[in-house]
Backbone as XML, in Angstrom:
<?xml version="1.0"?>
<chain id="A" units="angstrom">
  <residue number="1" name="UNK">
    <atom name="N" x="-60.213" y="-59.537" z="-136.298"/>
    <atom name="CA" x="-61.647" y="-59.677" z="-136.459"/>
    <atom name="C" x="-62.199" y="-58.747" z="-137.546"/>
  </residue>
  <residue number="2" name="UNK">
    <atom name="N" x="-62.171" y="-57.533" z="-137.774"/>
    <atom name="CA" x="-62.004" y="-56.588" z="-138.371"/>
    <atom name="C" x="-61.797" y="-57.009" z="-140.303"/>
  </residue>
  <residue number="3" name="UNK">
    <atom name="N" x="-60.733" y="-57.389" z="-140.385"/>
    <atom name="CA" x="-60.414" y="-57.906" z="-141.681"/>
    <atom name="C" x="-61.232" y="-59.273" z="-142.093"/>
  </residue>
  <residue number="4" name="UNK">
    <atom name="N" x="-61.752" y="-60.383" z="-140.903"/>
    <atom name="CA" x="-62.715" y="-61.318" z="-141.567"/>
    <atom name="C" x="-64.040" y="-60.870" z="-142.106"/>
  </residue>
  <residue number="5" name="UNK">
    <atom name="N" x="-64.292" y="-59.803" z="-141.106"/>
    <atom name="CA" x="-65.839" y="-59.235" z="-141.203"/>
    <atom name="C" x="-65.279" y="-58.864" z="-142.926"/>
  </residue>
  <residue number="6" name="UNK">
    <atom name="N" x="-64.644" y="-57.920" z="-142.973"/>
    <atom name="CA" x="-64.520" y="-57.130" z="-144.316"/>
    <atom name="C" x="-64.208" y="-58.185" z="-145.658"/>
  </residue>
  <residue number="7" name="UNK">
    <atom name="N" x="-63.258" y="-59.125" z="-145.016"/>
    <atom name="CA" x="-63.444" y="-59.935" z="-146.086"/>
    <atom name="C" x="-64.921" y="-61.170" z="-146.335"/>
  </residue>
  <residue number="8" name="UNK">
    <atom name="N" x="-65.617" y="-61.416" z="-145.276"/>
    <atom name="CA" x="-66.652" y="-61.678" z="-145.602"/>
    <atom name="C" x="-67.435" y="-60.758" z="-146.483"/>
  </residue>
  <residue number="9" name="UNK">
    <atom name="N" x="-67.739" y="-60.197" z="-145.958"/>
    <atom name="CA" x="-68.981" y="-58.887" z="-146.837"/>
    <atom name="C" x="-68.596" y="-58.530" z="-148.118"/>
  </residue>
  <residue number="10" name="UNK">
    <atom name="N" x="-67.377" y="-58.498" z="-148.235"/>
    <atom name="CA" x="-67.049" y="-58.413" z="-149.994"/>
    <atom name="C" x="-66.870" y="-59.646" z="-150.922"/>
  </residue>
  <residue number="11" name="UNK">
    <atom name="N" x="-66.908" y="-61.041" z="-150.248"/>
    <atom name="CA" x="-67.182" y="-62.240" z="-150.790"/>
    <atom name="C" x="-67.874" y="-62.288" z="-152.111"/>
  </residue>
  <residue number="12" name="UNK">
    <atom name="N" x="-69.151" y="-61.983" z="-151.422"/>
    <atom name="CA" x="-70.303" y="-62.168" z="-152.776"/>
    <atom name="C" x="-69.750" y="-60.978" z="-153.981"/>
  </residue>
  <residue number="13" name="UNK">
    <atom name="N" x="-68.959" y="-59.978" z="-154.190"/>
    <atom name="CA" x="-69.028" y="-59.211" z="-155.083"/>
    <atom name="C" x="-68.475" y="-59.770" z="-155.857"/>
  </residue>
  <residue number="14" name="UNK">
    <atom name="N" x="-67.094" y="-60.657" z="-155.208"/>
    <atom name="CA" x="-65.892" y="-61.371" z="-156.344"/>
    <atom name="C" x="-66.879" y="-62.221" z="-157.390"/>
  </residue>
  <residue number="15" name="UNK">
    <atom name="N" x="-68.097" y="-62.115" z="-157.739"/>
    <atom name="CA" x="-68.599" y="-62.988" z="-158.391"/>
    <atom name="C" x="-69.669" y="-62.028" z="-159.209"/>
  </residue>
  <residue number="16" name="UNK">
    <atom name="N" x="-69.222" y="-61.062" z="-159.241"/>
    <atom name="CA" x="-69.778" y="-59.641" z="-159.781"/>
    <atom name="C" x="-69.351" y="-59.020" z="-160.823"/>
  </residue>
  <residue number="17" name="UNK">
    <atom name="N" x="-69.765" y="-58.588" z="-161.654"/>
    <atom name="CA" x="-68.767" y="-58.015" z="-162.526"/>
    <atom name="C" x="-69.077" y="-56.484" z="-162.263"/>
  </residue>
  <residue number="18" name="UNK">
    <atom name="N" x="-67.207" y="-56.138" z="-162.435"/>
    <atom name="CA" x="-67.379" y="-54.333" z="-161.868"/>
    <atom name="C" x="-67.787" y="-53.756" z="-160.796"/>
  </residue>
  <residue number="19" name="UNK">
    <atom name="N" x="-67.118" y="-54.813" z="-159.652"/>
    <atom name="CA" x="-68.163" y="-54.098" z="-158.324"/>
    <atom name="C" x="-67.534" y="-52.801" z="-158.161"/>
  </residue>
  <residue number="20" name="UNK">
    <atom name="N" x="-68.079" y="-51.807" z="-157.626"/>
    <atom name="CA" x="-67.553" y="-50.314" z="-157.305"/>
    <atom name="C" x="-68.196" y="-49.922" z="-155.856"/>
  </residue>
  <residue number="21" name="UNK">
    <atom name="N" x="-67.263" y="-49.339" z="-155.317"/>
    <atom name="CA" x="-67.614" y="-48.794" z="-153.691"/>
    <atom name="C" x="-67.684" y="-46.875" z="-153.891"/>
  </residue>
  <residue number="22" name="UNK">
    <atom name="N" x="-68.908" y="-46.334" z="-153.287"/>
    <atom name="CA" x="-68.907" y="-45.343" z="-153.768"/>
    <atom name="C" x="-69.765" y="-44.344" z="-152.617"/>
  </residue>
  <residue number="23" name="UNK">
    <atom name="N" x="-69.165" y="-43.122" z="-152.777"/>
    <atom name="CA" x="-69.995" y="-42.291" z="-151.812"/>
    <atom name="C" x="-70.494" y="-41.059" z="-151.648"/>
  </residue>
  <residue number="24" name="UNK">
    <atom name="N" x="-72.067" y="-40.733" z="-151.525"/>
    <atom name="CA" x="-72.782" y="-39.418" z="-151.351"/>
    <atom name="C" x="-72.383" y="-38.379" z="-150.624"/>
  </residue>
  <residue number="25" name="UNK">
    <atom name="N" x="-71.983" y="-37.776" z="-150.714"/>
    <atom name="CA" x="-71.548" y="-36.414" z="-149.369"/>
    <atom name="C" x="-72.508" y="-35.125" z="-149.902"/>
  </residue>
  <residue number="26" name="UNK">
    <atom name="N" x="-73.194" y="-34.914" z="-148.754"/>
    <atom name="CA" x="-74.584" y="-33.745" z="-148.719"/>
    <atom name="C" x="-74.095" y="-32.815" z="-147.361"/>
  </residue>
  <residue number="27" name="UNK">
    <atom name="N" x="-73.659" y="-31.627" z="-147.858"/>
    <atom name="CA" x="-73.697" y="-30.384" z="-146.974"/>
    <atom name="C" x="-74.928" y="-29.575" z="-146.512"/>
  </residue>
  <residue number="28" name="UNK">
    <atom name="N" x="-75.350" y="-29.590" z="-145.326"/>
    <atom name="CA" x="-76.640" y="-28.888" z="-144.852"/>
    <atom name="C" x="-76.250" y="-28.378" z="-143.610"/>
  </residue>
  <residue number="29" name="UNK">
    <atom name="N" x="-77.855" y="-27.948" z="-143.360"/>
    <atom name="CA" x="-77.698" y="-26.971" z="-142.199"/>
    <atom name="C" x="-77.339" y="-27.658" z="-140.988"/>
  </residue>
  <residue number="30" name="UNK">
    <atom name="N" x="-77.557" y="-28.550" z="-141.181"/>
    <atom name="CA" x="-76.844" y="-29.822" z="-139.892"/>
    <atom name="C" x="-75.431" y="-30.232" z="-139.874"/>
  </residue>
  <residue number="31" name="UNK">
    <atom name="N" x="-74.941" y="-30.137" z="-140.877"/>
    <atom name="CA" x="-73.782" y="-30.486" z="-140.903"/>
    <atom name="C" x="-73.420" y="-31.892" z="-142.118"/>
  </residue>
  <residue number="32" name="UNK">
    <atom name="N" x="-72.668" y="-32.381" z="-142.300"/>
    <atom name="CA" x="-71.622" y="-32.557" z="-143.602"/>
    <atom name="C" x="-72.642" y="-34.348" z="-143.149"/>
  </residue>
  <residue number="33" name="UNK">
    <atom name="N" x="-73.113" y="-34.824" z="-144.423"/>
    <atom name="CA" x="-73.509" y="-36.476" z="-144.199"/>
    <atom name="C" x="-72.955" y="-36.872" z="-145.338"/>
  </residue>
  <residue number="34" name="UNK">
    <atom name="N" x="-72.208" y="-38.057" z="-145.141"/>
    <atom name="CA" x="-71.410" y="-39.230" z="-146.150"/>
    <atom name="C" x="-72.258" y="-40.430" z="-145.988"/>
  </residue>
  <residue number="35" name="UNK">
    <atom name="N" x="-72.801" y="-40.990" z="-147.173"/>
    <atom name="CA" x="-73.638" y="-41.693" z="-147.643"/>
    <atom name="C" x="-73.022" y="-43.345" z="-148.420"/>
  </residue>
  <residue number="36" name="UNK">
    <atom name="N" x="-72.236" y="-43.718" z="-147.674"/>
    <atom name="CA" x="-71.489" y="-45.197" z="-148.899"/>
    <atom name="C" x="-72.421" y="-45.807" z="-149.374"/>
  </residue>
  <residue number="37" name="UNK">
    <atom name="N" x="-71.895" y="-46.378" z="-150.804"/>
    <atom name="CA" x="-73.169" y="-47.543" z="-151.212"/>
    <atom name="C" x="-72.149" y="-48.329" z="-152.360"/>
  </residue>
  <residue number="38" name="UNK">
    <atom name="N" x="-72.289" y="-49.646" z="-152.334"/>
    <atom name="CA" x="-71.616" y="-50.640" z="-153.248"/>
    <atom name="C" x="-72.456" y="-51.133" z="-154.226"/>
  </residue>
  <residue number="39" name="UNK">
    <atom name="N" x="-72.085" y="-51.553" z="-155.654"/>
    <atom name="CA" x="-73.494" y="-51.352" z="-156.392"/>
    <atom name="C" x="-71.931" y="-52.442" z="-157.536"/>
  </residue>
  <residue number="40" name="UNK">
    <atom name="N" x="-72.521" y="-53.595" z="-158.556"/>
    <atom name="CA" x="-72.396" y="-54.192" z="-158.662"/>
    <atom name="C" x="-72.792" y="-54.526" z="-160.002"/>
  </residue>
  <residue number="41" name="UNK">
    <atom name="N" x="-72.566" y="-54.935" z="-161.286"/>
    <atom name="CA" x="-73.295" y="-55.802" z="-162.115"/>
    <atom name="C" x="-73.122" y="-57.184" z="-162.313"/>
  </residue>
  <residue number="42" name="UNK">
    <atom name="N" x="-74.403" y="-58.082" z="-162.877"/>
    <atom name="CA" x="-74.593" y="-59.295" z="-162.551"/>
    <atom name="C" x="-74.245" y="-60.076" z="-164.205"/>
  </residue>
  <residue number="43" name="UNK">
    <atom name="N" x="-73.429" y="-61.330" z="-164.451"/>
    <atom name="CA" x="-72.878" y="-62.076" z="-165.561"/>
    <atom name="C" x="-74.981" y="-61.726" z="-166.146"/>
  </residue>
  <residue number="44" name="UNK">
    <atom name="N" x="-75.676" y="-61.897" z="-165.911"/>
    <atom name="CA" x="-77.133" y="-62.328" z="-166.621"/>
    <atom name="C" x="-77.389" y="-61.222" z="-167.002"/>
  </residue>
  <residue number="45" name="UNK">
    <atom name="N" x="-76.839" y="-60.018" z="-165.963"/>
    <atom name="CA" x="-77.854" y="-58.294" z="-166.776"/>
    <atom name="C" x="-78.458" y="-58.443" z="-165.593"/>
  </residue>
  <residue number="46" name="UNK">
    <atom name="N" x="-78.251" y="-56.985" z="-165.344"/>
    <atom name="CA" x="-79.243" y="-56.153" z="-163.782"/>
    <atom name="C" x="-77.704" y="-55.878" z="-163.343"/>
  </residue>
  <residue number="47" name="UNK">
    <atom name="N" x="-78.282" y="-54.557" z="-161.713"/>
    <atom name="CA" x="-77.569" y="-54.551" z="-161.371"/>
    <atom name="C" x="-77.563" y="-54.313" z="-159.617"/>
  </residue>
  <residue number="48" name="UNK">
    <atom name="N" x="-76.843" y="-55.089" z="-158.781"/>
    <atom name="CA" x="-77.352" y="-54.908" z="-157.310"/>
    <atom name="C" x="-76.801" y="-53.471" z="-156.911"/>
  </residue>
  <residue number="49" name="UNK">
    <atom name="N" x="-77.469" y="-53.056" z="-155.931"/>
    <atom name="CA" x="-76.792" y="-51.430" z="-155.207"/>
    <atom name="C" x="-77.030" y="-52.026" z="-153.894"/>
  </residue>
  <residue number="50" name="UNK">
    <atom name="N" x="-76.228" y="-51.840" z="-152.850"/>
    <atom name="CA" x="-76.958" y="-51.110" z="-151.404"/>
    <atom name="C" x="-76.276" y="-50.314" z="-150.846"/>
  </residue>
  <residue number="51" name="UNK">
    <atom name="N" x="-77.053" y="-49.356" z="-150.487"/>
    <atom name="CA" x="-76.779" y="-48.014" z="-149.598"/>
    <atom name="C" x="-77.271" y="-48.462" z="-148.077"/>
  </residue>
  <residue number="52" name="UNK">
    <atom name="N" x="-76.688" y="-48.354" z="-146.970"/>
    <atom name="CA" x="-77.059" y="-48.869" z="-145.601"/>
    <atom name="C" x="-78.119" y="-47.549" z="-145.248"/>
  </residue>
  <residue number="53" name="UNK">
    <atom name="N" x="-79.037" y="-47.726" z="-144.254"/>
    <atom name="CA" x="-79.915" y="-46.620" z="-143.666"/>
    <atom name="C" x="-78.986" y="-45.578" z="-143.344"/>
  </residue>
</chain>
């Protein structure tokens, strides 16, 4: 189940040029937060990002 989910969700990138998976890491007084975000450019120009909440 695991591997459909993942291969769903990366579907739309194969049609991306240069997709890249990438991630924020912020040390504070709380403790260590990792931030992923996949970000993408489009054949027309622009470029998609999303970072989850």
């Amino acid at each position: 189940m695991p591997r459909l989910l993942i291969l769903l969700l990366t579907l739309p990138l194969s049609a991306c040029i240069g997709p890249q998976l990438g991630a924020d890491i912020s040390v504070g007084p709380y403790g260590t937060y990792v931030s992923p975000s996949v970000s993408a450019g489009l054949e027309g120009g622009g470029v998609i990002t999303y970072s989850p909440p």
